[in-house]
Every structure is written in C-alpha cells, then in structure tokens.
C-alpha positions as CSV (number, residue, x, y, z in Angstrom):
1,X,-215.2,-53.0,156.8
2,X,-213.3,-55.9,158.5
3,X,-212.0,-59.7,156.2
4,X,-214.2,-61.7,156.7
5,X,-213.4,-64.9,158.7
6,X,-211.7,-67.9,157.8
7,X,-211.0,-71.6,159.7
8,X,-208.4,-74.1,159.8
9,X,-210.3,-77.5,160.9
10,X,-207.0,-79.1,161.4
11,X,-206.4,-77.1,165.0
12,X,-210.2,-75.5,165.5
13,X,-211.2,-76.9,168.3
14,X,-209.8,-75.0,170.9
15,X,-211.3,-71.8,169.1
16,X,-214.3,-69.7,170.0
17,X,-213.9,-67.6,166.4
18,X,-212.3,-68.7,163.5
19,X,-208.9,-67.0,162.1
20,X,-209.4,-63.4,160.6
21,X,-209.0,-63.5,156.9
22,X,-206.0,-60.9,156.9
23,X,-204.1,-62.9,159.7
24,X,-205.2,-66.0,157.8
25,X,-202.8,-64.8,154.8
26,X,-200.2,-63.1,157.3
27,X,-199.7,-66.6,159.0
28,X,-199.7,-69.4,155.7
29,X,-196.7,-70.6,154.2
30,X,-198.6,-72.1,151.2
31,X,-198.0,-70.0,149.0
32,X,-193.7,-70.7,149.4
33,X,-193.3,-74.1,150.7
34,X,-196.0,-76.1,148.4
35,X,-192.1,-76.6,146.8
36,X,-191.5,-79.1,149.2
37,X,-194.9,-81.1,148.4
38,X,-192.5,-84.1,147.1
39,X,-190.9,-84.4,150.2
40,X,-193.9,-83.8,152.1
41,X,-195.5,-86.6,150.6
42,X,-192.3,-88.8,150.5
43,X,-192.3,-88.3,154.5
44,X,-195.9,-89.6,154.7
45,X,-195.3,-92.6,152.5
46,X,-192.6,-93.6,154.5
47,X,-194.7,-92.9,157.8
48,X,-197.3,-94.3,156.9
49,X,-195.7,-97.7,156.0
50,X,-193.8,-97.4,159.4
51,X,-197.6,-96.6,161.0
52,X,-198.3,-100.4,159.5
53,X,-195.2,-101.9,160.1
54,X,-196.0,-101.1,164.0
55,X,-199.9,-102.2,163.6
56,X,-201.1,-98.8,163.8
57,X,-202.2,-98.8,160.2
58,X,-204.1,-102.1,158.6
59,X,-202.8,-103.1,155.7
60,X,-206.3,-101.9,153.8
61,X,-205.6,-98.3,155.0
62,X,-201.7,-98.2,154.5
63,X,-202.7,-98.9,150.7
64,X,-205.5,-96.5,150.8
65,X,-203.3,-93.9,152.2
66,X,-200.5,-94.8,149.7
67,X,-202.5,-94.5,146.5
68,X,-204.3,-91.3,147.7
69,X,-201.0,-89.6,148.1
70,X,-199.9,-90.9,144.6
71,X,-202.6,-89.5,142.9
72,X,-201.7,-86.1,145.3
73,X,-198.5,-86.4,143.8
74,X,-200.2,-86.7,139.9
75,X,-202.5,-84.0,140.8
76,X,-199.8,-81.8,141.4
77,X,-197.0,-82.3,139.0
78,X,-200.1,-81.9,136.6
79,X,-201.2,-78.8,137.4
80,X,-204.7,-80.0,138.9
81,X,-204.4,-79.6,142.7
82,X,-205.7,-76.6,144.4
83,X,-203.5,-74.8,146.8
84,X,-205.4,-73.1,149.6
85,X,-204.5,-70.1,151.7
86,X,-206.7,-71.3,154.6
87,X,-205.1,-74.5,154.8
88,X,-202.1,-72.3,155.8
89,X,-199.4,-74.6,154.6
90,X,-197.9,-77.4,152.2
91,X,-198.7,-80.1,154.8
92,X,-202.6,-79.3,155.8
93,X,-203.2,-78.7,152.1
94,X,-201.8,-82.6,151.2
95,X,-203.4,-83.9,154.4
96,X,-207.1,-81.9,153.7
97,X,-206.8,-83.3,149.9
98,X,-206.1,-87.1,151.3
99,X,-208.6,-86.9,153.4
100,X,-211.3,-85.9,150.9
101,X,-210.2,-88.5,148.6
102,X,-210.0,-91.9,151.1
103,X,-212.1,-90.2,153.9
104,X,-211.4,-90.9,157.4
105,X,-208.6,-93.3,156.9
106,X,-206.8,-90.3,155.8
107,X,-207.1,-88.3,159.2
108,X,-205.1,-91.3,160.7
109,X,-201.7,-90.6,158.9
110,X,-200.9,-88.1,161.3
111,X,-201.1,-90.4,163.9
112,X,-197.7,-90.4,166.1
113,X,-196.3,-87.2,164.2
114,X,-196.6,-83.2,164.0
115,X,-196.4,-80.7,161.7
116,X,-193.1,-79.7,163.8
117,X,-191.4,-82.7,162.8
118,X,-193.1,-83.3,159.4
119,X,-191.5,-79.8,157.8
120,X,-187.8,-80.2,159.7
121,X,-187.8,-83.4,157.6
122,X,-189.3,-81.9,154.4
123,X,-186.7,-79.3,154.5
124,X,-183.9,-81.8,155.1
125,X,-184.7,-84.1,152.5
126,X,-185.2,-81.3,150.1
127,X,-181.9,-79.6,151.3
128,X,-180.1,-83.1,151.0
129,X,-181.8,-83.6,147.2
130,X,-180.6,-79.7,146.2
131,X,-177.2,-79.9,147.8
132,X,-176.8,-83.2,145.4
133,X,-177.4,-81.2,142.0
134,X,-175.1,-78.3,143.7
135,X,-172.2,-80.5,144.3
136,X,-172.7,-81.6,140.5
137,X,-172.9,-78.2,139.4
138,X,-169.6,-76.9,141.0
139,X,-167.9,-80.6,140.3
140,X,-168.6,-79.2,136.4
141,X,-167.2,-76.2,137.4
142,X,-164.2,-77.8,138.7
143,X,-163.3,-79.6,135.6
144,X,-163.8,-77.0,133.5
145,X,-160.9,-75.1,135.2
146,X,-159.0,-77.9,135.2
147,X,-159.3,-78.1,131.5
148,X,-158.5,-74.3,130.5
149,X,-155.7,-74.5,133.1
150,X,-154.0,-77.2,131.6
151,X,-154.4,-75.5,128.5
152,X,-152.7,-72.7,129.5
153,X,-150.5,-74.2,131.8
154,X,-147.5,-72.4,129.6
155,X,-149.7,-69.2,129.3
156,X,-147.5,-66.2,131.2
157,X,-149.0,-63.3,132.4
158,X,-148.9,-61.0,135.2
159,X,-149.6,-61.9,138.6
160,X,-150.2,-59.1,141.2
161,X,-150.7,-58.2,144.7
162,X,-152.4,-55.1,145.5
163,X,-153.4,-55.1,142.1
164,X,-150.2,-54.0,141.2
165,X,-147.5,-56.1,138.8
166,X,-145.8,-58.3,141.5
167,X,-144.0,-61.6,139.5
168,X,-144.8,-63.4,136.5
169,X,-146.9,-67.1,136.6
170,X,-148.8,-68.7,134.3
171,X,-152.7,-68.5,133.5
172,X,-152.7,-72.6,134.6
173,X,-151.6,-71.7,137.9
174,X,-153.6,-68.8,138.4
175,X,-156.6,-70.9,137.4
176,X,-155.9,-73.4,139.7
177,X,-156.0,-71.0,142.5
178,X,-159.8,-70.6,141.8
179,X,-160.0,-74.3,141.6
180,X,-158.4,-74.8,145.3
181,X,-160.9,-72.0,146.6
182,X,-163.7,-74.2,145.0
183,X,-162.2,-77.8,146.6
184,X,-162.3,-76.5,149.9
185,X,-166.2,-75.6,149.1
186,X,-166.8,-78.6,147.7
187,X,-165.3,-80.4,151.3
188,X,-168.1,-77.8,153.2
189,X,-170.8,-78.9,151.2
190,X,-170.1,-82.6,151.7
191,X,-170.0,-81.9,155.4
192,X,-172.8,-80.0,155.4
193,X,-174.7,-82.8,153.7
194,X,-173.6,-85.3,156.0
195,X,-173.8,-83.7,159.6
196,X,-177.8,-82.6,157.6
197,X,-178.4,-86.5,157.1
198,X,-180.4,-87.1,160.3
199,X,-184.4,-88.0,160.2
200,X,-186.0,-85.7,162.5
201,X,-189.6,-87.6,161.5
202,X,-191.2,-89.2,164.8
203,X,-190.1,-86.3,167.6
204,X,-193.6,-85.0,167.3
205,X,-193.9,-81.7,168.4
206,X,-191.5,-81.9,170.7
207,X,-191.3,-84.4,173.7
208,X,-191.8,-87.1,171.1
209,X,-195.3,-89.8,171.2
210,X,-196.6,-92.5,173.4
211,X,-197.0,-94.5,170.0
212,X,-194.6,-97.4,170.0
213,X,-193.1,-95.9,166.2
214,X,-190.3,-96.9,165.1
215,X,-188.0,-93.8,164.3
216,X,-185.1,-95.6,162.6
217,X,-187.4,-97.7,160.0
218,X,-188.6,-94.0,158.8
219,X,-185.2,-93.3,158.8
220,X,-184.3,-96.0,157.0
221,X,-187.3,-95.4,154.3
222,X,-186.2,-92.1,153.4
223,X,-182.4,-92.7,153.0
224,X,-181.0,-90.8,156.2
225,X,-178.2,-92.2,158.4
226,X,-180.4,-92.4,161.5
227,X,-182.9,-90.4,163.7
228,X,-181.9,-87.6,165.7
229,X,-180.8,-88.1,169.2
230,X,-183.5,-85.1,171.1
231,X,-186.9,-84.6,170.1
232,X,-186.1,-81.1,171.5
233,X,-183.5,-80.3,169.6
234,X,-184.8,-82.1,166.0
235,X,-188.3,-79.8,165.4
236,X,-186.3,-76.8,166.6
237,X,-182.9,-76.9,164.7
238,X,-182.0,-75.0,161.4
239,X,-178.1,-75.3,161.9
240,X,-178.3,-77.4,158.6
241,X,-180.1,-74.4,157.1
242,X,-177.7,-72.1,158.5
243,X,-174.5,-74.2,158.0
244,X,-175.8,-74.6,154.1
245,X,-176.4,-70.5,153.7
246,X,-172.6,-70.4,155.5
247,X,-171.2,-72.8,152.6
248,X,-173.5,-70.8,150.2
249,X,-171.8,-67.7,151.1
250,X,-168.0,-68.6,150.9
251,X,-168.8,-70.3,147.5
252,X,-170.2,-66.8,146.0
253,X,-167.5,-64.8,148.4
254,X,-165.0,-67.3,145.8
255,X,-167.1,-66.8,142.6
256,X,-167.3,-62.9,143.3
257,X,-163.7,-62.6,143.3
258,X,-163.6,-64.6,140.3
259,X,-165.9,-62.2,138.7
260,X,-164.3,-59.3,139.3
261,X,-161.0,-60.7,137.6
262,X,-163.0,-61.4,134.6
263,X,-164.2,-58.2,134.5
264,X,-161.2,-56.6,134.7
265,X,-159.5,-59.2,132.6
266,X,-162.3,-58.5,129.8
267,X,-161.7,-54.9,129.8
268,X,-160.3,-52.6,126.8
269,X,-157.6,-51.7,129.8
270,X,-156.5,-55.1,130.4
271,X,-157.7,-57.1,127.3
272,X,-156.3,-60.5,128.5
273,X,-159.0,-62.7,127.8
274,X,-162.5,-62.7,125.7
275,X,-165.7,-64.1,126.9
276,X,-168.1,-65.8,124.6
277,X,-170.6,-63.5,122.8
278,X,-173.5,-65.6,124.7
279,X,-172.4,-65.0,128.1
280,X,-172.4,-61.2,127.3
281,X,-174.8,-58.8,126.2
282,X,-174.6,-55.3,124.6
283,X,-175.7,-51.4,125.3
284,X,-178.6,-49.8,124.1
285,X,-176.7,-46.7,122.7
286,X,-173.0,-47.6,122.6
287,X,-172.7,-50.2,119.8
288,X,-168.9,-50.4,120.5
289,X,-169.8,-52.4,124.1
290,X,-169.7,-56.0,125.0
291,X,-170.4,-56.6,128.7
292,X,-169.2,-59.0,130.8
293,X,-172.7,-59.0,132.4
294,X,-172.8,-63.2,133.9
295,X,-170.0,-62.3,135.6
296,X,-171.0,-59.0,136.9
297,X,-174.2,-60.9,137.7
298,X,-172.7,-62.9,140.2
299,X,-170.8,-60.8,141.7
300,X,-174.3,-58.7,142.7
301,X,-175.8,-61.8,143.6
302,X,-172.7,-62.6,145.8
303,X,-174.6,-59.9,148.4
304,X,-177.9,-62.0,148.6
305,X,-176.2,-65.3,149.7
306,X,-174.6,-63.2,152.4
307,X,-178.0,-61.8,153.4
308,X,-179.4,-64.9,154.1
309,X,-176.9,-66.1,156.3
310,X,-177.3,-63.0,158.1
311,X,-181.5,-63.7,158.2
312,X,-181.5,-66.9,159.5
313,X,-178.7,-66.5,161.8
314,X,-180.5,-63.7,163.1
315,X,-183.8,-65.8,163.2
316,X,-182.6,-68.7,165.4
317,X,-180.5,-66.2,168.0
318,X,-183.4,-65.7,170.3
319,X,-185.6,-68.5,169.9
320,X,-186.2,-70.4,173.0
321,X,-186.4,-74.3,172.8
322,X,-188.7,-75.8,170.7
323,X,-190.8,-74.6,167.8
324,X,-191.8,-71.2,167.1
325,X,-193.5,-69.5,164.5
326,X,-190.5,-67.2,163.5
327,X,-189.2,-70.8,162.0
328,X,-192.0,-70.4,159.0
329,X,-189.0,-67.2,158.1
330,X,-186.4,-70.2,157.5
331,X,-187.5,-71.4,154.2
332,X,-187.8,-68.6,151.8
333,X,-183.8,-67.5,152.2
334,X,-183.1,-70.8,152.4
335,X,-184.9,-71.4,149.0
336,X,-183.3,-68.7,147.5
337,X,-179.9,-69.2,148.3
338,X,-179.7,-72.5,146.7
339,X,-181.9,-71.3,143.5
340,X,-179.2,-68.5,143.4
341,X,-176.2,-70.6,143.9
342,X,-177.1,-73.3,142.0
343,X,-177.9,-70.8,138.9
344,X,-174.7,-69.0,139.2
345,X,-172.9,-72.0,139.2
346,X,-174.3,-73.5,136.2
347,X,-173.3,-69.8,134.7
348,X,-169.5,-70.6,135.7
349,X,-169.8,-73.7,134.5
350,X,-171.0,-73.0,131.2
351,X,-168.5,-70.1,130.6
352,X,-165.1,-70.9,132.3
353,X,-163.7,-73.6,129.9
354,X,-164.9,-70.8,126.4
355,X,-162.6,-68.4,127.5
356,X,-160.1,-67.4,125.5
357,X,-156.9,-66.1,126.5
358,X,-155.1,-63.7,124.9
359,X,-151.7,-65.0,125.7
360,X,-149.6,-62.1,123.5
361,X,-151.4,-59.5,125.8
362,X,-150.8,-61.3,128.6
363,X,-147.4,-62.0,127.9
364,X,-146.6,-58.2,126.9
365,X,-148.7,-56.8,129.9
366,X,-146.3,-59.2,132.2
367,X,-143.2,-57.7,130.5
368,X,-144.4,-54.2,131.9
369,X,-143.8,-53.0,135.7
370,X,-140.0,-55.0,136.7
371,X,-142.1,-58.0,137.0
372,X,-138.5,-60.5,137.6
373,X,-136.9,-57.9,139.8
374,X,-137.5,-61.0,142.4
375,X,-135.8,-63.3,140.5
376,X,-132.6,-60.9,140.0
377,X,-132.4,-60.6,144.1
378,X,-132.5,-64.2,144.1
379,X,-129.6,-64.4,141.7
380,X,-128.0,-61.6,143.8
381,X,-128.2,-64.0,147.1
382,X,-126.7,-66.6,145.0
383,X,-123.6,-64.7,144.6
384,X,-123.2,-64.2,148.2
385,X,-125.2,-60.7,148.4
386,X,-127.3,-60.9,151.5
387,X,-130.9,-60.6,150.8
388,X,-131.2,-57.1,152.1
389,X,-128.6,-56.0,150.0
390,X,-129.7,-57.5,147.2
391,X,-133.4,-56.0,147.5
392,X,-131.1,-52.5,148.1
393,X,-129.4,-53.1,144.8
394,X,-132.2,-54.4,143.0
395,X,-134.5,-51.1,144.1
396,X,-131.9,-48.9,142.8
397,X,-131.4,-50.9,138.8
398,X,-135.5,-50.4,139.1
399,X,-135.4,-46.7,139.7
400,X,-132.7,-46.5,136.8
401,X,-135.3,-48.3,134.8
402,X,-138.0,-46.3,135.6
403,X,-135.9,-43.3,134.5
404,X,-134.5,-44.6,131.0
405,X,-138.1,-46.5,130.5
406,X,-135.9,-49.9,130.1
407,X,-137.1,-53.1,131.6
408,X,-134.7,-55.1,133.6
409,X,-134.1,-57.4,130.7
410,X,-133.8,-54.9,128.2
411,X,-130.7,-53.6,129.7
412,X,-127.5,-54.7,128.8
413,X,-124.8,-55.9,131.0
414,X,-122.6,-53.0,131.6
415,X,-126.1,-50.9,132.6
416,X,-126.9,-53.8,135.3
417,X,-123.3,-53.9,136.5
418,X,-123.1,-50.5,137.6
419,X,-125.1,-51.1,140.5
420,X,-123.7,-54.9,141.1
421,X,-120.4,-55.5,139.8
422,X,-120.8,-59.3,140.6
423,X,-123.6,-59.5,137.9
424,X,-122.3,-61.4,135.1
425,X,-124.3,-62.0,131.7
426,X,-125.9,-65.5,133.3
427,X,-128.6,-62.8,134.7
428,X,-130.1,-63.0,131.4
429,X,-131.4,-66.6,132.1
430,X,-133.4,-65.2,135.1
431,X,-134.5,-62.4,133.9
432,X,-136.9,-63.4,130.8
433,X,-140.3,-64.4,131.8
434,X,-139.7,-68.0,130.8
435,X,-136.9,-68.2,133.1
436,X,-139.0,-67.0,136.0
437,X,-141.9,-68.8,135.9
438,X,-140.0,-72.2,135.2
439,X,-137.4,-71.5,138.2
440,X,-140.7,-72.3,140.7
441,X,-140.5,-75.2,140.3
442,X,-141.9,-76.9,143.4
443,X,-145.0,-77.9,144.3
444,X,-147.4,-75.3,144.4
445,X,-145.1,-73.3,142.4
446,X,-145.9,-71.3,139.3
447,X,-143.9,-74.0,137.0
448,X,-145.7,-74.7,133.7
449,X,-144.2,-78.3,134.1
450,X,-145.9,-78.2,138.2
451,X,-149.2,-76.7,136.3
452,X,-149.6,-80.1,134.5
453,X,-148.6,-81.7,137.8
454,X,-151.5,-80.3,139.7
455,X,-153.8,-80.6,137.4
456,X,-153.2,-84.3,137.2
457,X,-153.7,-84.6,141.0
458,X,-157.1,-82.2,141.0
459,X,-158.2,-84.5,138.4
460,X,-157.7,-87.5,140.3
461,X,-159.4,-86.2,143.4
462,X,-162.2,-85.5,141.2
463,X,-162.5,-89.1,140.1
464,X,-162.7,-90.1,143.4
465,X,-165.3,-87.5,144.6
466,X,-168.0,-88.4,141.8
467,X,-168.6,-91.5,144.2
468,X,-170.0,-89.1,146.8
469,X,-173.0,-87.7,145.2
C-alpha cells in the first residue's frame, strides 16, 4: 500500500500531483533546522523593515508583519508552535504560521527574496552568534592555563620527545605550549568570523530581483559588515561552514593531544597529576579505578569534528553554481561540530585550572633517564670540546651510568673525569635539575623566571582580545 500524498502550497503550482508522503519526509529539513527559527525570523524582521523602507511594504503591514513574527517568536520559545513535516523546512513553517495569523499581508514578506538566500543568512547569523560563545569558551580556557602555569612555573618535570625522557622543563612551560596551540585557534576563529560577516539576504535565488531592495540597509539591520559582492556566489557558498568545521578540527586535533597527556599523566604509571573526582568517574567492578573519562571523552570526539570537515568538503566538491539540494546536508555537521566543540571546551575549561600536580613525582620521574646529559655537552663545548665530541663523551658517561644504575649527577667527580679529564667539579651546577631548567633562559625558554614572563604577555593579549567578541 503506497503514503499517501502530501502538498507544499508554497511551490504547488507547477505540480500535477502533490509530493508523495515518504519523499515528503526524505526532502524536509524541519525537523533539524527549526534551530535556526531565531535567525530565521530576525532575517525577516530586518527584511521586512527594508521592504518598507523601499515602499514595498506600508507602514500598516510592516507592523502587522512585525508583531506576527513576535508572537511566532513567543509561540516558539513557549513550546506552543507546531512544526510541520509538509511545510518541509524552518522557513515555510514561520512563513505558513504568519500567514495564518495576519492573512495575506503575510504572503508579501517574501517579496524580493528566496528561500536560497533566506537560509545562507540564517546559518551565517547563527554561525556568527555560536562562534561568539566559542571564542568565550576557549578565552576561559586560555586563562585557566595561564593560571595553573604560573602556578607551576617552578614545577620540574620531564619533558620528552618520542615519548621518551629528553631534558627537564617546568610544568608552566609545558602548559603554555597548550596555551600557544590554543592562541593560534583563537586567531582562526576570529578570521573565520570575520571573512563569515557578509549578508547574503537580497540575492534571491540566484541572479538577484528586479525589486529596487536595498541590500546594505538589511545588512546593516542584522549587524554584518556588508552584502556580498555575487548573488551567484552568496546562496551557493558554505566556505564559512567549511572554514568553521576546518578551525573546529585543529582546535580538537589540540585538545586531543591534550587529552592524551592527561591520560597518561593521570595514570598509576606516571602519577604526575590528579584530576578532580567530578571530572572522573569509576568502574562497575574495579573499585580501585578512577578514570580520566572527560579527557578520554574528547579525545573520541576529536574524530567527529574531523568527520565533518570531511562531509561538507565532500558536499560542496561537485556542486555546480548555484543552489542545490545536496546543500540541505550542510547544517546537521555543521550543527554538530559546534555543539561538540563548544561542550568540550566548557569540559577543559572547567577542569584545567583543578588539576593538581604532583610536583615530587614529577620532580623524581625527571631525575630518571640522563635527563641533563644536554646540559653536560654544553658545559663540554664550553671547555673547548667540539660539539661532536662532547655528544661522544657524553654517550659514553651515559652508558657507564646505565651500567652502575647512577645518574649523571649522582656520580662523583673522579667517575665523570674518566671520560673527560677537563671536567672540573663546576659540572655539578649544570647538572641538577634546577640548574638546567634555569640555564634557558631566553625567551621561549624553559626558565621558571621566562615562565612568569610569558605568562604576563599571554595575559596581556588576553585583555586585549575580550574587545573582540
């Protein structure tokens, strides 16, 4: 037994038979982008005043049309308003619902405009609105780091390359390497809200209208920089979309990597730090475990951001100039990725500055695996040893240690002069931790006192962001 059949009286006339039932549902958006009905309706209160403004409207209607989509508005955010399937989409369902209230006057607002045009802008001015609470999520972020890496800005531990103990720096420092990954996000985001910033609103469907609208007063209304330059090119583009999913991506691809310290940081093998009880849960059967599981979290979730770039990237690749109906695919990864970044930075937000290091752990872990040999070559060179030399020497007091189990600072002079009899007992002031870390002192150096030094300048940059958003 076939659906039965169903009509849209928005586009009918050109049909012989209305829309089968199943393609009906296949087709709407409804039931995902009645999340932009704010914007939706904030784009027709702005049109509708530019529709007056250019004597399209009366002034009787423009108020008719404006308290109808007010009480639209109500209906919604009440719980009232009736979404339909067979009004296919956000837009027809807001228009249909005007219409019934005010009658015919409401069938004029879409005078000079299409539904092309109307949902680049809703998406825009959405996109612009969620970008906002985004950038004041991961500013949050930012200043939490910068508040636990001050703290620890004397904090040593181990730092390592291939996950193996390379040199000793502090905790500070190696928490303002997240922070730096997270600036240069927070720079993407602002561009992508910025180039995003443009009002599509008045291309129409796609050559534009022979109404004389005025594109920059809508503009104007509904706080964008300008119109776009090509009807064309405005209902058909998504690079803001994609750009956004592309920011979206290296933010989690940061995050993730975050995540996977913390993990490993959190864990009876490393035990350097402890997360907060709340931002962990248990096991149903091991009552011994404490898992790291809002980290872990977001470094699953790191995979979905990626997808979406991947989705629409591979939605727009073949679409021909202008609108198509593949663009209906744009919103729902586009919705998610911001629901998903914006949650997973509230997460790191929340948790980064209640961590709690465990700076004797750290400090004994960084005592393990010749962590200042670097530091004795570089006393080496400045004894006139040539660096290879010195790397040669070094490499063989390492293997000694290795064999005895002593640490280069644990052995004593006469042991360290057998393999470099210009070694004399300053070497000890290089080779405790304390000496290494503060010997970088430079900028960008591991330095407890350069620690405090950047953190002064991130915070300054930070003041001076807040005025962007």
């Amino acid at each position: 037994m076939s659906d039965k059949k169903s009509s849209n009286q928005s586009w009918g006339g050109r049909f012989s038979e209305p829309t089968d039932a199943f393609v009906a549902r296949f087709t709407a958006s409804v039931n995902f982008d009645q999340r932009l009905y704010k914007q939706d309706i904030e784009g027709s209160q702005a049109h509708a005043a530019m529709l007056t403004q250019v004597g399209i409207l009366n002034e009787q209607e423009h108020q008719q049309i404006k308290t109808g989509l007010d009480e639209i508005l109500n209906d919604i955010e009440t719980g009232i308003f009736q979404w339909s399937v067979e009004l296919e989409d956000v837009h027809m369902n807001i228009e249909a619902a005007l219409t019934a209230k005010i009658g015919v006057t409401g069938k004029k607002l879409h005078t000079g405009r299409s539904r092309n045009d109307q949902v680049a802008t809703d998406i825009r001015l959405w996109l612009r609105s969620e970008i906002t609470t985004i950038q004041r999520e991961l500013h949050r972020l930012q200043e939490g780091l910068l508040f636990i890496a001050e703290r620890e800005a004397s904090t040593i531990m181990p730092g390592f390359t291939h996950l193996q103990t390379a040199q000793p720096v502090t905790f500070g420092h190696h928490l303002l390497a997240w922070y730096e990954m997270l600036a240069r996000d927070q720079g993407r985001l602002a561009d992508c809200k910025k180039r995003l910033n443009q009002s599509p609103l008045g291309s129409a469907a796609l050559a534009g209208t022979t109404y004389p609208i005025d594109r920059a007063y809508t503009a104007k209304l509904l706080g964008f920089e300008g119109p776009t330059a090509n009807s064309l090119d405005s209902v058909s583009d998504r690079d803001f979309a994609i750009e956004f999913c592309a920011f979206a991506s290296l933010l989690m691809t940061h995050l993730s990597r975050a995540s996977e310290e913390l993990v490993l940081w959190a864990s009876a093998q490393f035990d350097f730090i402890d997360l907060p009880d709340r931002f962990c849960t248990g096991s149903s059967i091991m009552p011994q475990k404490k898992n790291p599981d809002v980290p872990e979290l977001v470094r699953g979730k790191t995979g979905r951001t990626h997808g979406h770039l991947i989705s629409l990237l591979t939605l727009m690749k073949s679409q021909p100039l202008a609108y198509n109906k593949d663009n209906q695919e744009d919103k729902e990864p586009l919705f998610d990725c911001v629901d998903t970044v914006r949650d997973c930075l509230r997460a790191f937000a929340d948790m980064v500055p209640a961590i709690t290091a465990k700076k004797d752990n750290m400090y004994q872990a960084a005592q393990r695996g010749f962590s200042t040999a670097t530091d004795l070559a570089d006393y080496l060179v400045g004894k006139d040893v040539a660096f290879r030399d010195a790397h040669e020497i070094v490499g063989s007091a390492v293997a000694y240690g290795i064999k005895t189990g002593k640490d280069l600072s644990e052995m004593s002079i006469d042991e360290l002069q057998k393999f470099g009899g210009m070694i004399t007992a300053d070497v000890f002031d290089v080779l405790t931790l304390e000496g290494s870390v503060a010997a970088r002192n430079h900028i960008g150096g591991t330095a407890p006192k350069q620690v405090t030094f950047a953190v002064a300048r991130a915070r300054q940059q930070l003041a001076n962001q807040v005025t962007t958003f």
